[in-house]
C-alpha positions in Angstrom: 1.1 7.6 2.7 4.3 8.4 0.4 5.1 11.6 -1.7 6.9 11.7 -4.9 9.4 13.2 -6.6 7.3 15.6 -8.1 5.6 16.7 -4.4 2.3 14.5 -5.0 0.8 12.9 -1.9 0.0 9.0 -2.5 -2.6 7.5 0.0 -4.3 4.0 -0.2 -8.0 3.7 0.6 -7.8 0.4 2.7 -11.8 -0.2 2.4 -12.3 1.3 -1.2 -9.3 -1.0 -3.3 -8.2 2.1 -4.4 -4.8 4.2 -4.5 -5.4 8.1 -4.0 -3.1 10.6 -5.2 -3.9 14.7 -4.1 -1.7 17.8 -5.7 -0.9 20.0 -3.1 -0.3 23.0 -5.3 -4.3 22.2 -7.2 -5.6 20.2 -4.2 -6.5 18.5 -6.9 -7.4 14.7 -5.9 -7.5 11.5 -8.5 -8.2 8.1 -7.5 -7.1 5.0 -9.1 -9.1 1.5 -8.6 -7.5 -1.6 -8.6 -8.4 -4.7 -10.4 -8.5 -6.7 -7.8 -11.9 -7.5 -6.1 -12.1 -7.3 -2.1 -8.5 -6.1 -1.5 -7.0 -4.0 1.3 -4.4 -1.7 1.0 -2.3 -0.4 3.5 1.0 0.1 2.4 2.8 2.3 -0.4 6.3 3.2 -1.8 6.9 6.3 -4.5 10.1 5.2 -6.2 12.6 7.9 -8.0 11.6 6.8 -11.5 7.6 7.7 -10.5 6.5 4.3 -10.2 4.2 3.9 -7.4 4.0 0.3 -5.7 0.9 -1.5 -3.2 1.0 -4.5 -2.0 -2.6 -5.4 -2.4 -3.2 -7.8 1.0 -5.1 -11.5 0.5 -4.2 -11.7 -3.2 -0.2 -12.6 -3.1 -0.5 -9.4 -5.7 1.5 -6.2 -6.0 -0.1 -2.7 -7.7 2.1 -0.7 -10.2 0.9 2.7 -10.9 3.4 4.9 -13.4 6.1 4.2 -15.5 
């Protein structure tokens, strides 16, 4: 889990291949689905400029959502 500069909550969902993001303020939740096929997420990392990275695990590949 990692929040952003903007306050917004960014969770991977390790079985779905997808990245999660929830608005405290709405509770309003969006998910994002990766490309990949069969991957496992477990880390994340908001950066300052609003991207958000995952390393996606058994495909030597790394997620970019934002900027």
């Amino acid at each position: 889990m990692t929040v952003d500069v903007e306050g917004l909550v960014w969770v991977t969902e390790i079985e779905a291949g997808e990245i999660a993001r929830l608005d405290p303020v709405s509770e309003a939740i969006r998910e994002f689905p990766l490309p990949s096929a069969r991957v496992r997420l477990h880390s994340i990392l908001a950066l300052p400029d609003g991207a958000v990275w995952c390393p996606e695990s058994g495909t030597s590949k790394i997620a970019r959502l934002g900027p």
